[in-house]
C-alpha positions as CSV (number, residue, x, y, z in Angstrom):
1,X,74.3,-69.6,43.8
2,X,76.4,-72.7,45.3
3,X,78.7,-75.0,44.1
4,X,76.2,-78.2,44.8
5,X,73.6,-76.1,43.0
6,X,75.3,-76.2,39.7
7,X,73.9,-79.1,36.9
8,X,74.7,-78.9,33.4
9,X,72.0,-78.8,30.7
10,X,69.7,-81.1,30.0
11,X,70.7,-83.7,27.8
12,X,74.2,-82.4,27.9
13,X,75.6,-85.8,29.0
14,X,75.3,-89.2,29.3
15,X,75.6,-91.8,30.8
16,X,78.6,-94.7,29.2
17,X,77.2,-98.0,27.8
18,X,78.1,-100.5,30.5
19,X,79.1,-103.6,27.8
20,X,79.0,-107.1,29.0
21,X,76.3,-107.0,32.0
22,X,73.8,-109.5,31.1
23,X,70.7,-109.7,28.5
24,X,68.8,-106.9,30.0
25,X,71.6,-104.4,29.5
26,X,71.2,-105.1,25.5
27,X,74.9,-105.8,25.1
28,X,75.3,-108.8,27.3
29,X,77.2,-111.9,26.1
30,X,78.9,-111.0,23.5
31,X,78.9,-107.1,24.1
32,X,78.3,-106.4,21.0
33,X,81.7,-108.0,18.6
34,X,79.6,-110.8,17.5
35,X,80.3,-114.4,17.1
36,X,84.0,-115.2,17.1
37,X,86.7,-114.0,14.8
38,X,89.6,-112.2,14.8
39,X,87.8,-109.0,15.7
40,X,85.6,-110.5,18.8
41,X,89.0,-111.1,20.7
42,X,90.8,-108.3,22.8
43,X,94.1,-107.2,21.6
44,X,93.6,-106.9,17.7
45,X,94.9,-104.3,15.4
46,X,94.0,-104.8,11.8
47,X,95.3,-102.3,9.8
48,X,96.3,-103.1,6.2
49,X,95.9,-107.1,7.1
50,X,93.4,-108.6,4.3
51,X,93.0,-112.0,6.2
52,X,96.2,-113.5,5.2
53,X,95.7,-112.4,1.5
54,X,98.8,-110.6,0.1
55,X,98.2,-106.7,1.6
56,X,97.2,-103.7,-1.4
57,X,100.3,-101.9,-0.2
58,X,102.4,-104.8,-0.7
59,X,101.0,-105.6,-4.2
60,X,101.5,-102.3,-5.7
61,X,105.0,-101.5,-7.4
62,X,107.2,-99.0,-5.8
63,X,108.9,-95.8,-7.4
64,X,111.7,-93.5,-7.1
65,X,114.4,-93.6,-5.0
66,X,114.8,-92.0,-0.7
67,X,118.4,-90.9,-0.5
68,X,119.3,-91.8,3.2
69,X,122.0,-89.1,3.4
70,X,119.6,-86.2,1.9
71,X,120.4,-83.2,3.9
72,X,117.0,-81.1,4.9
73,X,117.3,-77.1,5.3
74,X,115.1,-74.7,6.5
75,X,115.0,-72.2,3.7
76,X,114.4,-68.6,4.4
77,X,114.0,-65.7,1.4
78,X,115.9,-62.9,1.4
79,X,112.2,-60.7,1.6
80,X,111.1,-62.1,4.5
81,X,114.1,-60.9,6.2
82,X,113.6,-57.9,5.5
83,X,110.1,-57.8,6.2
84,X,111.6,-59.4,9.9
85,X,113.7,-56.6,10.3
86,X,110.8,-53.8,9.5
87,X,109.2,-55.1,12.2
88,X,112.2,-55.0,14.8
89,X,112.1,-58.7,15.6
90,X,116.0,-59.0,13.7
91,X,118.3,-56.3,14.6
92,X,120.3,-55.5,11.0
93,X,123.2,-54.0,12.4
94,X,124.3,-57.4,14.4
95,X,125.8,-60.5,12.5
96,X,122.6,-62.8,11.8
97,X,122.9,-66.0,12.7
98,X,120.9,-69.2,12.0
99,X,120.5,-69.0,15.7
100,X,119.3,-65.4,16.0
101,X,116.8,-66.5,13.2
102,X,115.0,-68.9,15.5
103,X,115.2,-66.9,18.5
104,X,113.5,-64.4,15.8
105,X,110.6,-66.9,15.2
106,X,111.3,-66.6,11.7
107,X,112.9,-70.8,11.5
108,X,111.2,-72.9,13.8
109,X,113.7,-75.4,13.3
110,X,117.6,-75.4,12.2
111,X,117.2,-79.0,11.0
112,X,120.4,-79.4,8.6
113,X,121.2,-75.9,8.3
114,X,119.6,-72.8,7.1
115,X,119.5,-71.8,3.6
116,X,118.9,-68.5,1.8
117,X,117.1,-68.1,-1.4
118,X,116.7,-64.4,-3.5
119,X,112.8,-64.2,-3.2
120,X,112.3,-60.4,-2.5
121,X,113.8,-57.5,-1.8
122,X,116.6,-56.2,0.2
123,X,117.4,-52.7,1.1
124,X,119.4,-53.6,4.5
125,X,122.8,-53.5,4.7
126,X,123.3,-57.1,6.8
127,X,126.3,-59.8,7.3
128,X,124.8,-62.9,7.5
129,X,126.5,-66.5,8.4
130,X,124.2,-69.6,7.7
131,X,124.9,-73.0,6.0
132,X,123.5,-72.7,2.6
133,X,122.7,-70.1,0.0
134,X,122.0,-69.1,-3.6
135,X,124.1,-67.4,-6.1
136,X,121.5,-65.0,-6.4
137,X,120.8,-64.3,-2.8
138,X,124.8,-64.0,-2.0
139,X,124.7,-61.7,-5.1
140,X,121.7,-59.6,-3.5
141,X,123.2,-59.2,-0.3
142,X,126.3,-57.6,-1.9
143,X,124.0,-55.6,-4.1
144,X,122.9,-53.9,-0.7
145,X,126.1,-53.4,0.8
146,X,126.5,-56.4,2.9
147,X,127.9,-60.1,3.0
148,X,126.7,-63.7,3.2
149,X,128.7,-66.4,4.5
150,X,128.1,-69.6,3.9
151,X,129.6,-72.4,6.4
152,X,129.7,-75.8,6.3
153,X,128.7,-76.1,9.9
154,X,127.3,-79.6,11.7
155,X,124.0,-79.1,12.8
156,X,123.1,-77.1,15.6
157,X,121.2,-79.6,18.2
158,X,118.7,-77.6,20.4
């Protein structure tokens, strides 16, 4: 077999409707947008507009309240760790570090700091350094011999 012997299947594709190229083609004149209007003219994007009637999104009431200075942490349990360093991919007897987390693949991102929570067990002995943590999870980590520090660092850009 060649190269200029090779077809695809049957039926396997076709051909693009050519709109706009006269009465024979079946879309000629208008090509198919109808008679005038908004939408029969190039360059529209109509999303949400009700023809000049006040939007649904507009008319509905808004709730709550976005705080503007929220921070946003990546929060990692205390079990999944462990369950990270089972599987050699943390090394326990090094410091852990939010960075040595993501170059573990177990935070994808640092956003505004990482932040520990109890969930799970612990049998390491570790010293850990992140941003945030829970009483419980600093508690746990002294349970098993180690120590969690918690920093007030600026984020970490990557």
């Amino acid at each position: 077999m060649k190269l200029n012997q090779l077809s695809d299947n049957p039926g396997a594709t076709k051909r693009r409707k050519r709109i706009g190229r006269g009465p024979g083609s079946g879309t000629g004149k208008m090509g198919g947008r109808g008679i005038k209007g908004q939408k029969s003219r190039s360059g529209v994007a109509i999303n949400g507009y009700e023809g000049g009637q006040m939007p649904l999104y507009m008319r509905l009431p808004k709730r709550g309240f976005n705080n503007i200075n929220a921070k946003t942490y990546a929060v990692v349990n205390l079990g999944l760790i462990q369950k990270f360093i089972d599987a050699k991919k943390i090394d326990a007897k090094k410091p852990i570090t939010e960075q040595s987390l993501v170059e573990s693949g177990l935070v994808r991102r640092i956003k505004d700091g990482v932040r520990i929570l109890a969930k799970g067990d612990l049998t390491s002995k570790l010293d850990i350094t992140v941003t945030g943590a829970s009483a419980s999870a600093i508690e746990a980590v002294a349970k098993a011999g180690g120590a969690l520090n918690v920093t007030k660092a600026a984020k970490v850009t990557e």
